[in-house]
C-alpha positions as CSV (number, residue, x, y, z in Angstrom):
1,X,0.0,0.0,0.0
2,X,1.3,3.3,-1.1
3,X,2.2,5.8,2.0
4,X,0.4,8.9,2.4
5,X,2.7,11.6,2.7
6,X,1.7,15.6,2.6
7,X,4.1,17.5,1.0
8,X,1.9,20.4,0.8
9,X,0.7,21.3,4.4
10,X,1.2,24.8,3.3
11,X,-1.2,24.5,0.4
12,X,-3.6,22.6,2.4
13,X,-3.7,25.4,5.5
14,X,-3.8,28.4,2.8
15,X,-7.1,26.3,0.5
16,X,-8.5,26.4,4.2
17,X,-8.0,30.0,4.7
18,X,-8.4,31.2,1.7
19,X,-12.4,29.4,1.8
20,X,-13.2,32.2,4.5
21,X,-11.4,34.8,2.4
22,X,-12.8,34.4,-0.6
23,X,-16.4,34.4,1.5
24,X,-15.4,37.5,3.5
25,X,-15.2,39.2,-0.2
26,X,-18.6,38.1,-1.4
27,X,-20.4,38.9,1.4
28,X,-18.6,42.3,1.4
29,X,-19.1,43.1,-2.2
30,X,-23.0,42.2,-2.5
31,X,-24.3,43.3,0.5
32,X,-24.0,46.1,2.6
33,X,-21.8,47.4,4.8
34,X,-23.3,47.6,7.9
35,X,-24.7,44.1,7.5
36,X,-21.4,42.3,6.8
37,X,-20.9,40.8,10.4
38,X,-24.7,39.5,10.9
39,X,-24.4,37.5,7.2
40,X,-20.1,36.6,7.8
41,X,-21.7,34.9,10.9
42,X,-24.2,33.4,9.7
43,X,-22.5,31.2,6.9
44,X,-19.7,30.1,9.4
45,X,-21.1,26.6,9.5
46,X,-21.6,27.0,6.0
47,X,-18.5,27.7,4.5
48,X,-16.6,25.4,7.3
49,X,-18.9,22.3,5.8
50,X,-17.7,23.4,2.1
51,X,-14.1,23.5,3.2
52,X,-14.3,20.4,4.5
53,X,-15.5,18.6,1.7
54,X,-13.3,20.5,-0.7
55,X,-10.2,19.8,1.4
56,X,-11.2,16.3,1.7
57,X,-11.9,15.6,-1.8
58,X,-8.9,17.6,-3.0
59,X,-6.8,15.6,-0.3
60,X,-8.3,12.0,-1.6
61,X,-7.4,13.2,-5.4
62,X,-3.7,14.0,-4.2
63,X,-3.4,17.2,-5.0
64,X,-1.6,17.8,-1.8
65,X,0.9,15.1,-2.1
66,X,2.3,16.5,-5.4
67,X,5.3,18.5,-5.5
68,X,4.5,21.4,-7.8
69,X,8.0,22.5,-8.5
70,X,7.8,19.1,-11.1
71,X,4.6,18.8,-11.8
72,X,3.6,17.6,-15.1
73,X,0.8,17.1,-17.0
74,X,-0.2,14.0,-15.6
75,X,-0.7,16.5,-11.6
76,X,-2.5,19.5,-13.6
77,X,-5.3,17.0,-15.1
78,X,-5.7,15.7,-11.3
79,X,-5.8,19.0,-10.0
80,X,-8.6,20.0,-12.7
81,X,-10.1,16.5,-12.2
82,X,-9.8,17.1,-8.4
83,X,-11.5,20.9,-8.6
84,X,-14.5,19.2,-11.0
85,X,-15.3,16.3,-8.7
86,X,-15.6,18.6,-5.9
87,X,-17.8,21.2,-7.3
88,X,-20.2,18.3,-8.5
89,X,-20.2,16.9,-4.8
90,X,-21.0,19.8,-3.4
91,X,-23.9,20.7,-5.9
92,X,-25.5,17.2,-5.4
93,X,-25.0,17.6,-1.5
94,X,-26.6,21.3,-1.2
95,X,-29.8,19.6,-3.6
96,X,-30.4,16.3,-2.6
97,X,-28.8,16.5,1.2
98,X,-28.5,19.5,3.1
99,X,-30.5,22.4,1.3
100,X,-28.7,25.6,0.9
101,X,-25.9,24.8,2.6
102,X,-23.1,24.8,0.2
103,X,-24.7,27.5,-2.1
104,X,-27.1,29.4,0.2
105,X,-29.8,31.7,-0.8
106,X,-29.7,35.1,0.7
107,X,-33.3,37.2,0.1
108,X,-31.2,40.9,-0.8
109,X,-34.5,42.7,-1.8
């Protein structure tokens, strides 16, 4: 059996990070400013739950045990594989599981 080994801890922490960022921004940009905090709070559980499954998915592809630096082609069509697999699990989970959680629908009007 083939050892897992994480080369890319960095990677994995900054994907992490970089879920609440990215969230941070939209909420920012769409609604307004005095609002920011009640809907950054509210999607907490939200985003945490896609971040999970994104990082888990991308983990079980192997995206984080390649070393980048060498990559070839063969890494790039498992990290575009990876990214598609993910977004499909996550549109089947927020339709047919959990409703709204991994795309949730905020009433701006």
């Amino acid at each position: 059996m083939k050892s897992f080994v994480m080369r890319n801890r960095y990677l994995f922490v900054a994907d992490f990070i970089l879920c609440y960022v990215a969230y941070a921004f939209a909420i920012f940009f769409v609604f307004p400013r005095n609002a920011f905090f009640s809907y950054f709070t509210g999607g907490i559980s939200q985003i945490t739950l896609s971040a999970v499954v994104y990082l888990f998915l991308f983990t079980l592809s192997g995206i984080y045990t390649t070393d980048w630096v060498y990559a070839g082609t063969k890494d790039y069509i498992r990290l575009i594989a990876g990214g598609i697999i993910s977004g499909v699990v996550a549109i089947v989970l927020d339709n047919f599981v959990a409703k709204d959680i991994f795309f949730p629908k905020f009433n701006i009007a």
